[in-house]
C-alpha positions in Angstrom: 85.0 -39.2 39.2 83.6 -35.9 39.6 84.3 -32.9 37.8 84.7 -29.7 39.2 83.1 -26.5 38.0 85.7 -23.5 38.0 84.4 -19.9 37.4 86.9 -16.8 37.5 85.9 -13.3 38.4 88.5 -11.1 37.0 90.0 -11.5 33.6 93.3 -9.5 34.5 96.9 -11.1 34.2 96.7 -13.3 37.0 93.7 -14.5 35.8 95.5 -16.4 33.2 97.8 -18.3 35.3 94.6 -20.0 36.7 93.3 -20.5 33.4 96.2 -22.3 32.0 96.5 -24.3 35.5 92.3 -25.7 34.7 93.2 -26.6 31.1 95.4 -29.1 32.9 93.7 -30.1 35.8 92.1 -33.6 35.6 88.6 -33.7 36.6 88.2 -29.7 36.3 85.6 -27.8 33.9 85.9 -24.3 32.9 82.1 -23.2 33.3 82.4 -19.1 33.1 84.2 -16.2 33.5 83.5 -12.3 34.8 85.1 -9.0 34.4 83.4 -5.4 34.4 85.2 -5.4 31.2 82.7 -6.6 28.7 85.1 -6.5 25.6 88.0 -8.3 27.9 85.6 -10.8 29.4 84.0 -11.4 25.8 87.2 -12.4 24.2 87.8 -14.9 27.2 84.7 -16.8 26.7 85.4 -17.1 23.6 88.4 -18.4 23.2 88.1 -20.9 26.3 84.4 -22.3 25.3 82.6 -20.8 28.3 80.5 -18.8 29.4 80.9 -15.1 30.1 79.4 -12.0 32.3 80.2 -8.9 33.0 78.3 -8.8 36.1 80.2 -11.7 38.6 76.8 -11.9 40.5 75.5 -14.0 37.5 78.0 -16.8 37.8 77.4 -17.1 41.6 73.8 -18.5 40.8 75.0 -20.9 37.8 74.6 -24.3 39.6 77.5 -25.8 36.9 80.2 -23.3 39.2 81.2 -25.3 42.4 84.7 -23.4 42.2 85.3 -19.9 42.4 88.6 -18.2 41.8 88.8 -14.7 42.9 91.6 -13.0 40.6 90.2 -9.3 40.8 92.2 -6.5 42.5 93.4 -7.1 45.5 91.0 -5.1 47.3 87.8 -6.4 46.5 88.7 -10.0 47.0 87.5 -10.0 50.8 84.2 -8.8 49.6 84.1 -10.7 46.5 85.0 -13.8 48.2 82.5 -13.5 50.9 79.6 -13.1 48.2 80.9 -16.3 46.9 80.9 -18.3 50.0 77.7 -17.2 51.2 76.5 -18.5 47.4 77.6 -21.9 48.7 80.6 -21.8 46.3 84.0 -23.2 47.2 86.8 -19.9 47.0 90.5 -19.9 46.1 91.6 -16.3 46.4 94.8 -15.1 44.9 96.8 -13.5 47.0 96.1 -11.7 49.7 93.4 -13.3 51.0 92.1 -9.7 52.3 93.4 -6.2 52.9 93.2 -7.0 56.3 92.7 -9.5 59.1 89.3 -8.7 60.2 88.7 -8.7 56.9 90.0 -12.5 56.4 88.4 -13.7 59.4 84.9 -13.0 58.3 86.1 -14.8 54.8 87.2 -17.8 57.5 84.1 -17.7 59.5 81.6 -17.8 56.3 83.9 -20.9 55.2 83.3 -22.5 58.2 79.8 -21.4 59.0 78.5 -22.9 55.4 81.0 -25.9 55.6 82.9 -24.9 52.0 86.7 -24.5 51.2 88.7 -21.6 51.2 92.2 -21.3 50.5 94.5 -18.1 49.3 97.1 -18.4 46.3 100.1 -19.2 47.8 102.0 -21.3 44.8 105.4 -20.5 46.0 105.2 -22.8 48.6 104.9 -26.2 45.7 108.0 -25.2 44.3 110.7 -27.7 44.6 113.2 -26.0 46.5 110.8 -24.5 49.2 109.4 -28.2 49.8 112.7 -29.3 50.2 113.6 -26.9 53.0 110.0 -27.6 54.5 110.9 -31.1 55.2 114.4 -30.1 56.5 113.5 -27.6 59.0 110.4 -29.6 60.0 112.6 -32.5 60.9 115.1 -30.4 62.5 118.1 -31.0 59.8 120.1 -27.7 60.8 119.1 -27.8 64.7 118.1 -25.0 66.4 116.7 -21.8 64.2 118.7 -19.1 65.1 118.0 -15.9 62.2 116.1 -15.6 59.2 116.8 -13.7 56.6 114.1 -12.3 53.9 114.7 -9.7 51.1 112.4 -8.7 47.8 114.4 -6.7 46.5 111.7 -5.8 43.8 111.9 -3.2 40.7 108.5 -1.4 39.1 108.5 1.6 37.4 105.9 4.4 37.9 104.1 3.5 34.8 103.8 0.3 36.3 101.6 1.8 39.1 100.0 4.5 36.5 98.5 1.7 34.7 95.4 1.7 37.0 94.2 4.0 39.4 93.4 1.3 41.9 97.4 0.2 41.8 99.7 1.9 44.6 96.4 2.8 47.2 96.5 1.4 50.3 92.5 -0.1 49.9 92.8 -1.6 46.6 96.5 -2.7 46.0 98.8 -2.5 49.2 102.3 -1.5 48.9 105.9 -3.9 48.5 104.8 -5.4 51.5 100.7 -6.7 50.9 101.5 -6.8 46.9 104.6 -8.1 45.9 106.5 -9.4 49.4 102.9 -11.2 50.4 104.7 -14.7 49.1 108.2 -14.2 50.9 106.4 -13.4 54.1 104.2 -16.4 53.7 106.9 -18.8 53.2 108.8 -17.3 56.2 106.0 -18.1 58.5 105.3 -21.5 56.5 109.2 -22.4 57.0 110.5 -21.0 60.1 106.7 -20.7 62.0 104.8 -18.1 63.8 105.8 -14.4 64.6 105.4 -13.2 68.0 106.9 -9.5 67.7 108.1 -7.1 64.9 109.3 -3.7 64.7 108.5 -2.3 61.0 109.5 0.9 58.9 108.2 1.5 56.3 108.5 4.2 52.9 107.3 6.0 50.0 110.8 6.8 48.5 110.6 6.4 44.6 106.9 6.7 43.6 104.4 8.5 43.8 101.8 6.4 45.1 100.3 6.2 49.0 101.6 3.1 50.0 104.9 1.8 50.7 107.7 1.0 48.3 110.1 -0.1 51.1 108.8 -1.6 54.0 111.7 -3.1 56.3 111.6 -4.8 59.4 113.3 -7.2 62.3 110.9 -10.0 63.6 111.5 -12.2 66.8 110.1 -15.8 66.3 107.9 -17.4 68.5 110.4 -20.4 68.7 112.8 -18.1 69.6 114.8 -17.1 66.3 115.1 -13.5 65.0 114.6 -12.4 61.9 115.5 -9.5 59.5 112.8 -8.6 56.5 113.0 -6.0 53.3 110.3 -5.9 50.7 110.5 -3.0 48.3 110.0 -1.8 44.4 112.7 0.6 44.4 115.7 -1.9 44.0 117.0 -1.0 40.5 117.7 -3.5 38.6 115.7 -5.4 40.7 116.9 -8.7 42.0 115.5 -12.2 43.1 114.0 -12.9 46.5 116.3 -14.7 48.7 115.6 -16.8 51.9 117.8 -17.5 54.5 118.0 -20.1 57.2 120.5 -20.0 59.7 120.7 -22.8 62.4 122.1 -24.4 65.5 123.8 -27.1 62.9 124.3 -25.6 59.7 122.4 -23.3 57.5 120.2 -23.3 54.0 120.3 -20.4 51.2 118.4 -19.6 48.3 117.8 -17.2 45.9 114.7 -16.9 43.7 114.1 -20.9 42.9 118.1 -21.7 43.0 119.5 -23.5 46.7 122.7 -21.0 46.9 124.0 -22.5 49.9 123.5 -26.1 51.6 125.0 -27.2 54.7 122.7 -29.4 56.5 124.5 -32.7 58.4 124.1 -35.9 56.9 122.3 -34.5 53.6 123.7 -34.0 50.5 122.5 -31.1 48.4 119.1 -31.9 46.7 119.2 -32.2 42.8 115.8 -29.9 41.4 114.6 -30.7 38.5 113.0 -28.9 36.1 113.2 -25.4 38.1 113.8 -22.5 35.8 113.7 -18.8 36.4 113.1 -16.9 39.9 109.9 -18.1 39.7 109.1 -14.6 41.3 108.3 -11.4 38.6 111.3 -9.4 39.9 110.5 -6.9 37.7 107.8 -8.3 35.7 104.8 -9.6 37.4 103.8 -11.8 34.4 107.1 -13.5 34.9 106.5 -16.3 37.1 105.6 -19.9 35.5 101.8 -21.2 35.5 102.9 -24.9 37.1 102.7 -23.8 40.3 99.4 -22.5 40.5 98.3 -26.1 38.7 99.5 -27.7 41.6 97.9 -25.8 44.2 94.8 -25.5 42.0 95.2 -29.4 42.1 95.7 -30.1 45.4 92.6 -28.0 46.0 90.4 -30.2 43.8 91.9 -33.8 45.1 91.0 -31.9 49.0 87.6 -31.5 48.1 87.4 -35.0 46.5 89.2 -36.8 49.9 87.7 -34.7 52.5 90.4 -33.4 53.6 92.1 -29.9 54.1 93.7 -27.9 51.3 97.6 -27.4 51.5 97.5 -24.1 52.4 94.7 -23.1 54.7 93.0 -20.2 54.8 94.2 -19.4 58.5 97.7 -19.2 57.0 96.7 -16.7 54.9 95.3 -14.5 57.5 98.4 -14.7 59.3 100.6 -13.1 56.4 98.6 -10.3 56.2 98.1 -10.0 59.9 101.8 -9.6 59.9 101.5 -7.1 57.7 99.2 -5.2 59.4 101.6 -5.1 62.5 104.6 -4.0 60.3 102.5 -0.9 59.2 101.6 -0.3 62.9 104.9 -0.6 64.3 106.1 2.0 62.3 103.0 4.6 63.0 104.0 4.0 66.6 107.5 3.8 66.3 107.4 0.8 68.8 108.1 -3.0 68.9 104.0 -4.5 67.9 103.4 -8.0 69.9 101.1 -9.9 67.1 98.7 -10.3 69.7 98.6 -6.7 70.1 98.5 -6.1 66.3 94.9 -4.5 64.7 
């Protein structure tokens, strides 16, 4: 059985979600990390056994790496990631995969182009209750999709967007929507499938910061359902994202990793084991257990081993922050964006 090199370039919070999920990964090797940050980096390598560099460049050449995880700022990970892929490494990004869709495609195009993997942190999608609700609406449990629901009702502080200058700009971080509603809206279009129009607002009402802390907006399906989405950081207390499935035959609620509300003919309500939490950082980013990043982190691996493609495709990725991108658009035009009109 092979083992898998892993490298990580960024040794910020999320960087330790993917560093617990290797420890625990059969058949995966920690080889090296990288941060600019040479006492950070330093006390990594140190205490994981491997190597370290402050300049990410270094780990790229290192024949050992065949995995790279890209756990930097949010805004260098489409140029980060690129760098990677054209070094002949395979990529998981955390999310987003990019700051924008052009941006993604040209991550998509290098993937393909040099025949390696690619595949953006989307972990939300493993827990229990969302693949519950996959296999439902796939198999057409509640009939017809009629509405969607979606709210991150989010709380951060200012000092949680003083704590680096990069955090709160449009280039480097996003707002409520790219940063913290990225894995709502990906599990909307995972769930309930493709968008073909929005109509977005969006807001700076709390901070002081350039992007949005309230972004808002009512979405028309391309299998015909409406939907209704809020994303923000203003919500004191802050509460836990909730989904909402309303169908032809009966209709599925949840609220952070909890099923609220089940009524779907013919199927009882599932019993979920071992779920804990919101499984979300509602007002804590660190907040969110490190399981589900093992099991994407895994099914990434055993992909690469059978030859097939990773859960969550790159593509997918794209799409969320294409989404996104038409949300923002929508509201600088003040009209109704058709995705295939979206920039």
């Amino acid at each position: 059985m092979k083992t898998w090199g892993f490298a990580l370039i960024g040794c910020g919070a999320i960087a330790e979600f993917h560093l617990q999920a290797i420890r625990k990964i059969k058949g995966a090797r920690l080889v090296a990390v990288a941060s600019r940050d040479e006492r950070k980096v330093r006390a990594v390598g140190e205490r994981e056994g491997c190597k370290w560099t402050t300049d990410y460049r270094t780990l790229l050449r290192d024949k050992e790496v065949d995995i790279v995880c890209v756990t930097t700022s949010s805004g260098s990970h489409g140029a980060i990631g690129l760098e990677a892929l054209q070094a002949g490494k395979h990529v998981v990004v955390e999310k987003p995969l990019a700051m924008s869709a052009a941006e993604a495609d040209r991550l998509i195009q290098a993937a393909e182009a040099n025949g390696l993997y690619l595949t953006v942190v989307s972990q939300r999608r493993f827990e229990p209750q969302h693949q519950q609700v996959k296999r439902v609406l796939d198999s057409g449990g509640i009939g017809k999709l009629l509405m969607v629901e979606v709210a991150c009702p989010f709380y951060r502080p200012q000092a949680y967007y003083d704590s680096a200058k990069w955090r709160g700009t449009l280039a480097e971080d996003g707002g409520a929507l790219m940063n913290q509603g990225i894995h709502s809206i990906d599990l909307t279009l995972w769930l309930a499938g493709p968008v073909k129009s929005v109509f977005g607002k969006t807001a700076t009402q709390t901070h002081r910061m350039e992007a949005e802390d309230m972004g808002l907006a009512v979405l028309t399906f391309a299998n015909g359902a409406f939907g209704t989405l809020l994303s923000s950081t203003s919500i004191r207390p802050g509460f836990a994202p909730t989904l909402s499935f309303y169908g032809e035959s009966g209709t599925i609620k949840l609220e952070g990793m909890a099923i609220t509300h089940w009524s779907v003919p013919d199927m009882p309500l599932p019993q979920l084991d071992g779920v804990r939490g919101d499984g979300a950082g509602v007002t804590n980013p660190r907040d969110i257990p490190s399981e589900y990043h093992q099991l994407q982190l895994t099914d990434f691996v055993n992909a690469l081993a059978e030859g097939r493609s990773p859960a969550v495709a790159a593509r997918e990725g794209r799409d969320a922050v294409r989404l996104i991108e038409a949300i923002y658009q929508s509201n600088a035009s003040g009209k109704e964006i058709h995705l295939g009109d979206a920039t």
